[in-house]
N, C-alpha and C positions, 0 to 999 in steps of 0.2 A: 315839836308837836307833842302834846300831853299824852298822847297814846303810844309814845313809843320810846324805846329803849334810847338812854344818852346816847352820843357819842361816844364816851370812854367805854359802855358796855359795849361798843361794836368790837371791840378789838379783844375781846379777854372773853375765855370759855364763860359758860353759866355753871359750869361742873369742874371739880379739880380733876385732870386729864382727859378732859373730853378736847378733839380737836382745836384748833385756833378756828373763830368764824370766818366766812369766805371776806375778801375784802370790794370782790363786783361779780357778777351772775356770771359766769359763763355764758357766752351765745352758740348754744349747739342748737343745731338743727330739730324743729320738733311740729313740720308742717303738720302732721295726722299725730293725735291722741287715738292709739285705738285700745278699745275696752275689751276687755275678757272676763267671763266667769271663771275661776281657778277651779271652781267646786262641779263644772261641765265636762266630762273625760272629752265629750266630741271637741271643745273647743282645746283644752291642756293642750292636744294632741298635735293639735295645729299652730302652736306656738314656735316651735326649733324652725317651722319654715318660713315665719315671718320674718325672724331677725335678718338684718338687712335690706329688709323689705319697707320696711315703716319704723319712722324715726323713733316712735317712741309705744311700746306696750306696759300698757295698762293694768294690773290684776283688781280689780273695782273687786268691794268687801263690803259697799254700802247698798241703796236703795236694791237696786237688782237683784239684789241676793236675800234669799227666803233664810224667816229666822233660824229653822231647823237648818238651813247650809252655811249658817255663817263658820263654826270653827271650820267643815270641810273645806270650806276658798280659804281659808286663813292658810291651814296645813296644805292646800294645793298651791299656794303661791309660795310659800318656803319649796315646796318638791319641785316646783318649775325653775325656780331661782338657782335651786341647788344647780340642778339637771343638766340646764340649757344652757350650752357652751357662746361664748361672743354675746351673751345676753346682759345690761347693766356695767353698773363700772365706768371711770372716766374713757376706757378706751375702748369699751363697747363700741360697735357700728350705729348698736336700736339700746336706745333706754330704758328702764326699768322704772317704772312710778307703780305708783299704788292708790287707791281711794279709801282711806277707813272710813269705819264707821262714825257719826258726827258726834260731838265730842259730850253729847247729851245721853249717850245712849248708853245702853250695859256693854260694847263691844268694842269700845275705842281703845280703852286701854289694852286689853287684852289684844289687840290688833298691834299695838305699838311694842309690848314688853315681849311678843312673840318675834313679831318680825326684824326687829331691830341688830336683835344678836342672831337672830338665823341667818338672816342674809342682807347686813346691814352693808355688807361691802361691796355687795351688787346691786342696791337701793339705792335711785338717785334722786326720788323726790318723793313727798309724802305730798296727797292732794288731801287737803282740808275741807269737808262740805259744812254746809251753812254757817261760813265764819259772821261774826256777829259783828267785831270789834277787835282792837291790838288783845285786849285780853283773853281771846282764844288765843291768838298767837303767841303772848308770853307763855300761855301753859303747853302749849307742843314742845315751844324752843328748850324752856328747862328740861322738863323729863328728857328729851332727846339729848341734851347735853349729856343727863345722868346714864340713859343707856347706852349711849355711847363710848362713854368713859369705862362704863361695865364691861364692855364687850372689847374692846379694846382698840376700836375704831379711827385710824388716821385720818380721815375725812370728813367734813359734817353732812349730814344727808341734809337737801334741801327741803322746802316747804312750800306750798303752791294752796293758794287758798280759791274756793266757789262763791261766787256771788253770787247767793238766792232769797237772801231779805232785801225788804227795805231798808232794815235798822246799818246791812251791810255795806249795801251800795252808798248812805247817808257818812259810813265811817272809810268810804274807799281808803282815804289818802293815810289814814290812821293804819289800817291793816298793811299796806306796801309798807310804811315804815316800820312795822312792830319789831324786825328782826332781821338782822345779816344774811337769813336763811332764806328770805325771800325771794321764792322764784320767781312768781307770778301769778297773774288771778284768771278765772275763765269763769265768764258769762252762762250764769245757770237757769234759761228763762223759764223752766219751768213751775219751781218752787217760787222763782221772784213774782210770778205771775199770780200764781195762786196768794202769798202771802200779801201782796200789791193790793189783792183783790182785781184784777185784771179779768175782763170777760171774755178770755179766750181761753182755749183746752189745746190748744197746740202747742206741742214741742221744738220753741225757737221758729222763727220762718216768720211772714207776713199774715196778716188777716184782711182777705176779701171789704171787711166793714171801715175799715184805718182805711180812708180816707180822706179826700180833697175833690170840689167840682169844678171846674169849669165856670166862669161866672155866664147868666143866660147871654145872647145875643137881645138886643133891646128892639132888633128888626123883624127876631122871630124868638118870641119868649118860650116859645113849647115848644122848640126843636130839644135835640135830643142833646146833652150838654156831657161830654167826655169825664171820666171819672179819674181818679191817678194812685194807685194804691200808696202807700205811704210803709214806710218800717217802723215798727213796734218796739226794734229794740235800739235805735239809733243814738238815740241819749246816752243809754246808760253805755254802750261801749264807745263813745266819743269820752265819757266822763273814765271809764274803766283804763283807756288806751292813757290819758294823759294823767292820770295816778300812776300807772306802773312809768312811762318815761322820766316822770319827775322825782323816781326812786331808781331807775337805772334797773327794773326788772319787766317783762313779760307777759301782753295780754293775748287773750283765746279770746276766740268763739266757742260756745259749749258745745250743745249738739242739736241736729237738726232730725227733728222724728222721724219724717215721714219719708222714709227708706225709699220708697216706690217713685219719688219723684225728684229725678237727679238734676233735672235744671233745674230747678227755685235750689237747690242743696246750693249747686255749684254757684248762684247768684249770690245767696247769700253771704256764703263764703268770700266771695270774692268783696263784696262788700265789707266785710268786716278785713280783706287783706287791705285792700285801700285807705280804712280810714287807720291803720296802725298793726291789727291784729297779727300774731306770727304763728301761728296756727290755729288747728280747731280740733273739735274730738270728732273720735270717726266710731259709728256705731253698727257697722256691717263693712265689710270689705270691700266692697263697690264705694265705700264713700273714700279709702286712702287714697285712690287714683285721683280721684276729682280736689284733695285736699292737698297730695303733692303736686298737682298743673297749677292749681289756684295759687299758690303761696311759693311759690318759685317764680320769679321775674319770666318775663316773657324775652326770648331771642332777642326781639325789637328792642325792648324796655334796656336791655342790658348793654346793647349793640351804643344806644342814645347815651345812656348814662356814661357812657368809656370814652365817648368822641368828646361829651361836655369835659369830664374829667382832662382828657388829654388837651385839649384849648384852655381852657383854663390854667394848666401848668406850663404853657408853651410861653403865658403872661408873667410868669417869675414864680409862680405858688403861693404868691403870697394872701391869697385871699381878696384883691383890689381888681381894679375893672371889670369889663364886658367882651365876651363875642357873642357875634352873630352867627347861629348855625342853622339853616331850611328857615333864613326868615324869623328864627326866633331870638329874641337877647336871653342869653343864659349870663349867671352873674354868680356872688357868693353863694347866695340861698339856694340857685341853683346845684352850683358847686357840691353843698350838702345833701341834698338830695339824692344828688347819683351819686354821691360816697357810698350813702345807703342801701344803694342797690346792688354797687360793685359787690360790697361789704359781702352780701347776703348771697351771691351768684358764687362767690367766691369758695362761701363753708358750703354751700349745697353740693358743688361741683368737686367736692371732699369725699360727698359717702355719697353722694350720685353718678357713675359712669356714663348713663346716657345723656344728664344734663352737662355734666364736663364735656361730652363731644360736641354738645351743640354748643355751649359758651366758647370752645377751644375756637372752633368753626367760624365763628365773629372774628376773634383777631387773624388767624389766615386772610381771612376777606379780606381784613384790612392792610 
């Protein structure tokens, strides 16, 4: 693909001693993205009793943040970084990401050349907002190279880019491939919306107006004809999900505005776990819970996929025939499927306790 680094660049630094690139993502756990202001003492504060709590914290340095606070969250996310013990690193419990500033602004750099060597070895992802194209991405990957090599860093911190253009979602398959550092992308409907020109002012979620009718009854033309809301964003995370598979990295769901109302949140969510998604951002506390249920297979889900799995290997392993299980033929494809799920019950029940009692709790049963 023209947008994206050879082959032979995947294997060799971009900087003389900057780490070796990763050679596949890592699949760690990252149901809830949750966001912090670093520049908020009330929120700083509350950070040592999350870890462990939520897979993944956030220090956002972009939109959120007022211009006069931006060095403040700069300097509060290095002091939290410093501070908070089990926070970031590969063997962190909760991760460490970040959101700079977009790569158009007066703050990006300065976001990068600070954080990098302050706490570049408790940084485990830099989130990219309104990536355009591979060529934002080549210019993260170098500099990061070079501060990396600066600093003296044995690992390369990864890269996680926003879909919020059109020009973006137009280059998905181009930006998954830009670079080895590629985490993954999360759906940003807000900007996309706006920049789409979309007539909507909500943040992620359905609109009342999206939809579909009923066609009339021809025995009673004015009866009342059922309406069906339809998703706003289905496209573009159908097209978002199968760009990062076919790079072997990581799609989200972005975020859902409207705090006050946790069933459409938890629907959505769930929707976007269905059609691929392995997490989402969580923008109030109330929304981790609903984002670790959603994105953690369900007992049943888990319980099905281990029975398919173990009939399936009862037939040699090799991938070939059928059983029959409650009436249904499971086969290779299916096979795949619950690898997938095993797969994923498996690392959740890693840094989740209560989820490993209840997965443990299936195979007793059985």
């Amino acid at each position: 693909m023209s947008g994206s680094r050879s082959a032979k660049d995947f294997f060799r630094p971009l900087a003389v001693g900057a780490p070796t690139p990763p050679t596949e993502i890592p699949a760690r756990p990252s149901r809830a993205i949750h966001f912090f202001d670093p520049s908020n003492p009330k929120m700083a504060a509350k950070i040592p009793d999350m870890v462990g709590r939520v897979d993944v914290l956030l220090g956002n340095l972009e939109d959120a943040v007022k211009a006069d606070n931006k060095l403040a969250a700069r300097e509060g996310l290095v002091r939290i970084a410093s501070e908070t013990a089990n926070l970031g690193g590969q063997s962190g419990p909760t991760q460490l990401w970040t959101r700079i500033n977009s790569l158009d602004s007066p703050w990006a750099l300065d976001d990068l050349t600070t954080l990098v060597p302050a706490i570049g070895a408790k940084l485990d992802v830099i989130m990219v907002p309104k990536v355009q194209g591979a060529e934002d991405i080549h210019y993260v990957d170098r500099l990061l190279a070079q501060l990396e090599a600066k600093a003296g860093l044995d690992r390369p911190i990864l890269v996680h880019a926003i879909l919020e253009t059109a020009r973006g979602v137009a280059n998905v398959e181009e930006i998954c491939g830009a670079s080895p550092r590629m985490q993954g992308l999360s759906l940003g409907p807000a900007d996309l919306a706006a920049d789409r020109r979309m007539k909507t002012t909500r943040v992620g979620g359905g609109h009342p107006g999206y939809l579909v009718r009923q066609d009339p009854n021809p025995d009673q033309p004015d009866a009342h004809r059922p309406t069906y809301q339809q998703d706003l964003w289905h496209y573009t995370i159908a097209r978002m999900v199968d760009a990062c598979a076919m790079h072997g990295i990581y799609p989200y769901y972005g975020p859902f505005g409207d705090i006050a109302d946790v069933t459409a949140c938890e629907d959505q969510f769930r929707n976007a776990f269905l059609l691929g998604c392995v997490g989402t951002w969580s923008l109030h506390p109330k929304q981790i819970a609903i984002a670790n249920q959603v994105f953690s297979p369900s007992v049943e889900d888990v319980a099905h996929a281990r029975r398919v799995v173990a009939a399936m290997s009862a037939l040699g392993g090799d991938g070939t025939g059928a059983v029959m299980l409650d009436g249904k033929m499971e086969d290779d494809a299916s096979l795949k499927q619950c690898l997938v799920m095993v797969e994923l019950a498996e690392q959740l029940a890693a840094i989740d306790p209560e989820l490993k009692k209840q997965y443990d709790a299936i195979a007793e049963e059985a």
